[in-house]
C-alpha positions in Angstrom: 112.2 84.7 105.3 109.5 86.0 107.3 110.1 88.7 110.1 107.8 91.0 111.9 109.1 93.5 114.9 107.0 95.1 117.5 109.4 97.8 118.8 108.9 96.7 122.6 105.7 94.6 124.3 105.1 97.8 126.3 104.3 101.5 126.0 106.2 103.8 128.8 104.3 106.8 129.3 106.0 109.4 132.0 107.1 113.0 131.9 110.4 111.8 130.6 109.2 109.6 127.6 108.4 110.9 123.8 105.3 112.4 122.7 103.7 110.0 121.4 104.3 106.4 120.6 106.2 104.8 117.5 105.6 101.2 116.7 107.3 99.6 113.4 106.6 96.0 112.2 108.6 95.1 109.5 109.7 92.3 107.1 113.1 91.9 105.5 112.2 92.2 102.5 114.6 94.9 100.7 112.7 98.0 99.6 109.2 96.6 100.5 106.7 99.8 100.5 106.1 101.6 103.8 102.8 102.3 105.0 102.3 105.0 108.0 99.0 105.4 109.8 99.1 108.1 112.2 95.8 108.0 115.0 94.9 110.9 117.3 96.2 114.2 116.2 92.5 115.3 117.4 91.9 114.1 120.8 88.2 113.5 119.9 88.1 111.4 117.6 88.6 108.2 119.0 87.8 106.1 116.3 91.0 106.7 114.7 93.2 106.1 117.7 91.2 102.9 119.0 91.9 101.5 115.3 95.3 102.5 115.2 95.4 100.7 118.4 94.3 97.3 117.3 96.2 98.0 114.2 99.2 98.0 116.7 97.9 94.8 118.6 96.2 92.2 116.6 98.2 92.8 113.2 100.7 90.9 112.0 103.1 92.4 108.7 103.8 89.3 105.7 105.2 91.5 103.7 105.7 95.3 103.6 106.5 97.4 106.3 103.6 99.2 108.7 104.5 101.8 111.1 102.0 103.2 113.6 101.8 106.0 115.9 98.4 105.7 117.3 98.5 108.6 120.0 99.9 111.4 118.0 98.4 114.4 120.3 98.3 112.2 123.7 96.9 115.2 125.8 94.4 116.1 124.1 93.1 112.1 123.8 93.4 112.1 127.7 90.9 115.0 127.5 89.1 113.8 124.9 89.4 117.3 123.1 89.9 118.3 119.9 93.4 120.3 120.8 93.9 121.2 124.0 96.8 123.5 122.6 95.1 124.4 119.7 94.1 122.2 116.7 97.5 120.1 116.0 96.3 119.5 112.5 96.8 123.6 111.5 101.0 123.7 112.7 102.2 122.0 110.2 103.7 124.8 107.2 104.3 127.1 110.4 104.6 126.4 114.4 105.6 129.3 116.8 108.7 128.2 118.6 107.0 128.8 122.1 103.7 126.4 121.0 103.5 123.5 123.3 102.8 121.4 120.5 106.2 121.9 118.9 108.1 118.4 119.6 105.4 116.8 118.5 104.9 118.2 115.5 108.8 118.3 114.3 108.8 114.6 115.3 106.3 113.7 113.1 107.1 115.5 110.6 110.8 113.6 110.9 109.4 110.6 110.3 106.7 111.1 107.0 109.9 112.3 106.0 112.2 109.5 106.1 112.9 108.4 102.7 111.4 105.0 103.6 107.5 106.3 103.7 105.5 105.4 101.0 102.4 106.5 102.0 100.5 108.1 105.1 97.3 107.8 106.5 95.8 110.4 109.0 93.0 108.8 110.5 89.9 111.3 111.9 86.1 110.9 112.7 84.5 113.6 111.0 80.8 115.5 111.0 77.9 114.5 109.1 77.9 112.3 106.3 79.8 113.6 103.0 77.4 114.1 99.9 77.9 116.3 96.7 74.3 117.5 96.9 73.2 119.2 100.0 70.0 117.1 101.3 70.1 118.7 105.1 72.5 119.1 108.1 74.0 115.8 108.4 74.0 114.9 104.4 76.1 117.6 103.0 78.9 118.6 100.7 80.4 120.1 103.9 80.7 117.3 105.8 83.5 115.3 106.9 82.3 112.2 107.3 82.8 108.5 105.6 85.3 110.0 102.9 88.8 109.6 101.7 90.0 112.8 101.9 93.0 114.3 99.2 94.4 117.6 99.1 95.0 116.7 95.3 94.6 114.6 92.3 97.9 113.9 92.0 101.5 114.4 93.4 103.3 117.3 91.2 106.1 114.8 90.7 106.3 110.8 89.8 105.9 108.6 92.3 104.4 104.9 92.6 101.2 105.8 94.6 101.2 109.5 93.5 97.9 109.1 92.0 96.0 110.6 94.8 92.4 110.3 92.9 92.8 106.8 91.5 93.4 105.5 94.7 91.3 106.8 96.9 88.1 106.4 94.3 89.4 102.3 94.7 89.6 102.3 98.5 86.2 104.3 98.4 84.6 101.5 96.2 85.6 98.7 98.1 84.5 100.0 101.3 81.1 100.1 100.0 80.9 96.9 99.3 81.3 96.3 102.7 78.5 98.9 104.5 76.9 97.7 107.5 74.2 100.3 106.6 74.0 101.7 103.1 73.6 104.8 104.0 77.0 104.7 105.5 78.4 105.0 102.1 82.1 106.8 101.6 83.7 109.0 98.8 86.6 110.6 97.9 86.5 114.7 99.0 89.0 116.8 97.1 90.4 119.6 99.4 91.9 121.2 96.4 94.3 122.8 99.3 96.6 125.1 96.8 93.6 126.5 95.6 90.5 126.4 97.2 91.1 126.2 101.2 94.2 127.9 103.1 93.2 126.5 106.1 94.1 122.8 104.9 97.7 124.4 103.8 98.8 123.6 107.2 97.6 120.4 107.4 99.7 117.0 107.8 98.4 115.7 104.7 99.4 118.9 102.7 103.2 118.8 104.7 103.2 115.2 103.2 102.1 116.4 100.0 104.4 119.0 99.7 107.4 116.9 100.5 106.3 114.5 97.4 104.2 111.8 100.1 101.4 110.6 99.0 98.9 111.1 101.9 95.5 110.7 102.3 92.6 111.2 105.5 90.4 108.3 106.2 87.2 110.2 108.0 84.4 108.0 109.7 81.8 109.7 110.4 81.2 110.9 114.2 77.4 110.2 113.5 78.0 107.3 113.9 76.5 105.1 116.8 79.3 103.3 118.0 82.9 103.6 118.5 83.1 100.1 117.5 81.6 101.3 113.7 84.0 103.5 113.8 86.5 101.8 114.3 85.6 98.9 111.8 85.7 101.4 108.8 89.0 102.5 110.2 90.6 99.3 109.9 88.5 98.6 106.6 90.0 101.6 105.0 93.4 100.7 106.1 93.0 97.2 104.5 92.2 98.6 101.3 95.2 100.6 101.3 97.6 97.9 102.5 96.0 95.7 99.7 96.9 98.7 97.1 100.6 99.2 98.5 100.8 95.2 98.3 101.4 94.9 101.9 100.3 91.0 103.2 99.3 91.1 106.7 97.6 88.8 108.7 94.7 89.4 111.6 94.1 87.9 114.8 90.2 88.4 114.8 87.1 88.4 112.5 86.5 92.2 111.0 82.9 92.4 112.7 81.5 94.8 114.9 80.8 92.0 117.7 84.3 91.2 117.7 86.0 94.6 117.7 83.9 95.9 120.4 85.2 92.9 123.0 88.5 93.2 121.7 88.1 97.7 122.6 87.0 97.0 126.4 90.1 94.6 126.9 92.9 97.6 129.0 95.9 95.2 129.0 98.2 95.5 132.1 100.5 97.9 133.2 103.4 98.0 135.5 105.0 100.7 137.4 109.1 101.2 138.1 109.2 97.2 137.5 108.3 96.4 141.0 104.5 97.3 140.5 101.9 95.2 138.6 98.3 96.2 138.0 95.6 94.7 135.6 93.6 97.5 134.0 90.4 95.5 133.5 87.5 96.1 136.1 90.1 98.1 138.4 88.2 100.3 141.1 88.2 104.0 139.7 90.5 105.0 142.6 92.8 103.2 144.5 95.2 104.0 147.2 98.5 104.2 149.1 99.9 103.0 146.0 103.7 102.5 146.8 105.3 105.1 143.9 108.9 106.7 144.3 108.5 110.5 145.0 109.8 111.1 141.5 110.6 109.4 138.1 108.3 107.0 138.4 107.9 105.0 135.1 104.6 103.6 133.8 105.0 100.6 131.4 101.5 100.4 129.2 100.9 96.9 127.9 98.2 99.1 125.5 99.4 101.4 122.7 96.8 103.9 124.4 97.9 103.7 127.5 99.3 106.6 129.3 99.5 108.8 133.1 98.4 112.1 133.7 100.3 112.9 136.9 98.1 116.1 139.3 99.5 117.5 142.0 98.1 114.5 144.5 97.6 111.8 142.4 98.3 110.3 138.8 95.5 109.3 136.6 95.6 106.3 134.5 94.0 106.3 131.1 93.2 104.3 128.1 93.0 106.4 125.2 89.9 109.2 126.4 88.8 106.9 128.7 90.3 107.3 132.7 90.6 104.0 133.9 91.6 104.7 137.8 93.3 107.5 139.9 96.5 106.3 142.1 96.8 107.9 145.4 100.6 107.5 146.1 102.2 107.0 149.5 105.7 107.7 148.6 108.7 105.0 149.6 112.1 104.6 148.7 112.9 101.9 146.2 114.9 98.7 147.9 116.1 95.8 145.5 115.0 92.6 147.3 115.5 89.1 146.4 113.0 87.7 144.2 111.1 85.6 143.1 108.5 85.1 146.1 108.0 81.7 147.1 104.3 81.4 147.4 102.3 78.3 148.0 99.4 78.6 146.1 96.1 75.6 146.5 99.4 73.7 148.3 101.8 74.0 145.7 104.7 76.3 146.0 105.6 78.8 142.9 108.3 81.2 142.3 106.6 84.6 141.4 109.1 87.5 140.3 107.7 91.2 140.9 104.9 92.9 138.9 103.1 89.6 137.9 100.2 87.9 139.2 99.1 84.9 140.5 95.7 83.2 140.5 94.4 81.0 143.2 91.2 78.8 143.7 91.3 78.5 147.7 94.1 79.7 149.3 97.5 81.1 149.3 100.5 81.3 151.7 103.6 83.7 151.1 106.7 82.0 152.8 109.1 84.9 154.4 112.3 83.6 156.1 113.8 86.5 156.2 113.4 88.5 159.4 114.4 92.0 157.4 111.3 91.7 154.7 108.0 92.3 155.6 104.7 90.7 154.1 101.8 93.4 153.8 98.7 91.6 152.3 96.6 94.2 151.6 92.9 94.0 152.8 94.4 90.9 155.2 94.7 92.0 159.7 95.6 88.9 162.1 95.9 90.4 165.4 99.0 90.9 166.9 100.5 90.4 163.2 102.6 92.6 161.8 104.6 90.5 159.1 101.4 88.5 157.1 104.3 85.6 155.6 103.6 82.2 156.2 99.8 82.4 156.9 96.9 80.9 154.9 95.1 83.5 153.3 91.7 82.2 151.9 89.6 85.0 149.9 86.9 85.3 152.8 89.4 86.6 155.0 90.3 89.8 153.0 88.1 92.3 153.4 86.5 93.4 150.0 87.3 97.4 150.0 91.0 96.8 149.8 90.4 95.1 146.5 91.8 96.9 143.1 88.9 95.2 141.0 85.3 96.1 141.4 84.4 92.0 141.6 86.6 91.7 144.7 88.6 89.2 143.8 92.1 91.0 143.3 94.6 91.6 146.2 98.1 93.5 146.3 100.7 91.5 148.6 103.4 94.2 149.0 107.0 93.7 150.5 108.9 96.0 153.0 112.5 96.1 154.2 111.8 98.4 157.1 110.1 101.5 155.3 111.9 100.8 151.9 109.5 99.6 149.3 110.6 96.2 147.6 107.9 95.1 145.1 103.9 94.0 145.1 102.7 90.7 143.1 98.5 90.8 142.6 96.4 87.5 143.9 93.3 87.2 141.7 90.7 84.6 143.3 88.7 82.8 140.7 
């Protein structure tokens, strides 16, 4: 019998939450190979986090087991830098105690472990275009890019994908039969770590290695000219090896660069302690007196990218490099009102619990019997109004800098027992 798990619908990001995210889906078959793809361990290179991402999404597991962590060095993909500690791919025979990278490295490295891994993946984007013969700066036997990268050409001990060479010469021939350019073409790049390169001892792919996992580097090339290119030979690469392990997936979109370029601008949603819902597509770049608890605060990601950067003033919402929006707070207490809202929306009344939306065509009208709860419509002022319950609103009457979205169309309708915060619902006009 079939069965695939998505550990949760949502990705909680907050100062109290792991490093990085861990996503499993899984069928029941007994001792059905393992495949884990890790994205992100350098913050820029975002073609292997975006594909991880949409790995995470738009994937669905037959049989065989796929786990993903798609935001392995989260900091340093908010800052779009290669290690904002240091590069994360050089801790991995040795961390100091007092590195800031340590918890994420020991998790990691917990999980390649696990008896259950069969093989890893660490996805990059690296320089230039990988060729044996050096033709100039770009084409180069010191390049990075569009290669399947092994530390050796095989694992010292038996194992059923410990031919390191054999498979990534396969993977390598199958992606170019795919090239959008031909010139795009990929090989396999020995590292000969033991021998040749001490630098690459300290690798994840050499920790995996050493602990008798086979492990391979997909590198696109950062030359690139789109992260959507990118990101196609990502989830190319990662077909191939599925297809190797014997892992049947299925995929909710057509493997073209049209297609995976919509599918990377769409942010998902996010709420915040439960009570707060925002739609991360077209939101203004800043937006204020956002009702947030003066601590503890807990963002829920609908994106396997998404995650906060709080400053001393305000928190910063991002989607992998990419800043979506800066909250400016006004701090409330939390009070647990009754929901759902009634709300009569183009004359017909709905229930609508906290952190959802509604959409309406004409009009709206948020019925409040209950004297204690206040109505705040943001962008809305009736004179002599201070409760904005059981009122028409109609979009003209909102006044278009209070929206979130940059097509004005959006509105937050928050709810107040006296100064205590209760919960907001969004109103999107179409």
């Amino acid at each position: 019998m079939y069965f695939s798990l998505l550990l949760s619908f949502f990705f909680i990001s907050s100062l109290y939450a792991l490093p990085f995210n861990f996503i499993k889906k899984e069928t029941d078959i007994v001792n059905a190979p393992t495949l884990l793809v890790i994205g992100g361990i350098h913050g820029n290179e975002p073609g292997s986090y975006f594909a991880a991402a949409l790995l995470s999404q738009y994937y669905q597991i037959k049989e065989g087991n796929l786990w993903i962590v798609p935001d392995l060095n989260r900091p340093s993909i908010q800052q779009n830098d290669r290690g904002i500690n240091g590069d994360m791919n050089r801790k991995f025979a040795y961390i100091d105690p007092n590195d800031a990278d340590i918890q994420t490295v020991q998790e990691i490295q917990k999980i390649i472990t696990q008896k259950q891994v069969g093989l890893i993946l660490n996805l990059h984007d690296g320089h230039g275009f990988y060729r044996k013969e050096h033709l100039n700066t770009i084409f180069n036997p010191n390049a990075w890019g569009q290669t399947c990268v092994i530390d050796q050409g095989s694992l010292d001990t038996e194992h059923p994908f410990g031919n390191l060479n054999d498979i990534a010469s396969k993977v390598s021939r199958e992606l170019n039969n795919g090239l959008i350019e031909d010139h795009h073409f990929f090989d396999v790049r020995n590292t000969n770590t033991r021998f040749d390169d001490e630098a690459m001892k300290h690798s994840l792919t050499y920790f995996a290695v050493s602990n008798n996992k086979p492990a391979f580097a997909i590198e696109t090339s950062k030359n690139l000219p789109t992260l959507h290119h990118k990101v196609f030979y990502q989830l190319h690469a990662i077909e191939c090896y599925m297809k190797l392990m014997g892992i049947k997936y299925e995929r909710a979109f057509e493997l073209n660069l049209n297609v995976i370029q919509k599918l990377l601008t769409d942010h998902e949603f996010l709420t915040i302690n439960n009570d707060i819902y925002l739609n991360l597509n077209d939101l203004k770049n800043r937006l204020s007196f956002i009702p947030l608890q003066s601590e503890r605060n807990e963002f829920k990601f609908f994106h396997p990218l998404g995650s906060v950067q709080k400053n001393q003033q305000t928190y910063d919402l991002y989607i992998g490099n990419q800043k979506i929006s800066t909250l400016v707070p006004s701090y409330h207490p939390k009070e647990f009102c009754t929901e759902p809202i009634q709300i009569i929306v183009d004359g017909k009344i709905r229930s609508i619990p906290f952190a959802t939306d509604f959409f309406a065509d004409a009009d709206f009208k948020v019925i409040n019997n209950d004297r204690n709860i206040r109505v705040n419509i943001i962008g809305f002022t009736k004179k002599g109004v201070s409760d904005e319950g059981n009122l028409n609103v109609k979009l003209k009457d909102l006044d278009s800098k209070y929206s979130i979205d940059t097509a004005h169309k959006s509105y937050r309708i928050e709810f107040y027992q006296e100064n205590r915060f209760c919960g907001m619902v969004l109103v999107h006009f179409k």
